[in-house]
C-alpha positions, -999 to +999 in steps of 0.1 A: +000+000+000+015+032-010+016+065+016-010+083+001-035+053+001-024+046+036-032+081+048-062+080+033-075+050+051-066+061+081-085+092+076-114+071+068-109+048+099-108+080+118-137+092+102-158+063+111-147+062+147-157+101+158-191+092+139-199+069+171-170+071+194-164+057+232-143+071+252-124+039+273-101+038+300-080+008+293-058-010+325-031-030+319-012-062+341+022-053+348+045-078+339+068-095+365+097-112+358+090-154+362+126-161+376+126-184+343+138-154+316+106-146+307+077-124+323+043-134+341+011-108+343+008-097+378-027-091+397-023-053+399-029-033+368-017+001+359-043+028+340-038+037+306-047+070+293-081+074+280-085+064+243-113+076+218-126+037+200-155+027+183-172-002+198-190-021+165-209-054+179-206-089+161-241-095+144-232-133+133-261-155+144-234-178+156-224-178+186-193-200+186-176-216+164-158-253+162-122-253+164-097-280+162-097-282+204-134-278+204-154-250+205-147-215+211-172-180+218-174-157+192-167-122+206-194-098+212-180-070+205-147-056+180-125-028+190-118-006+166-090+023+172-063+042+149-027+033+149-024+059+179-038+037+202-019+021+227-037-019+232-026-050+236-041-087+244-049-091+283-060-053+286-092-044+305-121-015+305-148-010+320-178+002+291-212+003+293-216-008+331-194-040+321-160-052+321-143-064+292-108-076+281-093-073+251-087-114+241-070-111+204-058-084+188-060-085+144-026-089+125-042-068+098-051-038+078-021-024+085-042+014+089-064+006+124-065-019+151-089-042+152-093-061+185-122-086+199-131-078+231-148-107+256-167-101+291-146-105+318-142-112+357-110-088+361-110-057+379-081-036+383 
């Protein structure tokens, strides 16, 4: 994708967010070291800033799908943000009286981040 087409879908992603935006303050598990070389998520979470995301819901009729270790929930819901955003997996918020976490994030288009976003137990 050339720079001009990529600007212009990110103006277009941008466009589409501010049409129904949600303002979301996003918590994230620090990460602690797991004596092992690599890192663990901890139980405390430290707030993000507040990010501006459109929430679009998932209208399939399904509402999980097979999968080669059985079945898995299709998300209700699908963040969508601009490249500005700062996301990852295991993230929480709190929207709409509920708490969700962010459970996979999208590899691509490489102009927005798309994530799927599942109900969730956590609190920070």
């Amino acid at each position: 994708m050339n720079a001009a087409e990529l600007a212009m879908q990110e103006a277009i992603t941008a466009s589409f967010i501010l049409a129904d935006p949600e303002e979301i303050q996003l918590y994230r598990s620090d990460k602690v070291t797991d004596g092992a070389g690599g890192f663990i998520q901890s139980t405390s979470q430290s707030p993000m800033s507040p990010q501006t995301v459109r929430m679009i819901p998932r209208t399939d009729a399904v509402e999980e799908m097979k999968t080669v270790d059985g079945h898995r929930p299709i998300p209700p819901y699908t963040l969508l943000a601009g490249l500005d955003v700062d996301v990852e997996r295991y993230d929480i918020f709190a929207w709409r009286g509920t708490w969700w976490e962010i459970t996979e994030i999208h590899d691509k288009p490489d102009y927005e981040i798309k994530a799927d976003v599942n109900i969730t137990d956590r609190r920070p």
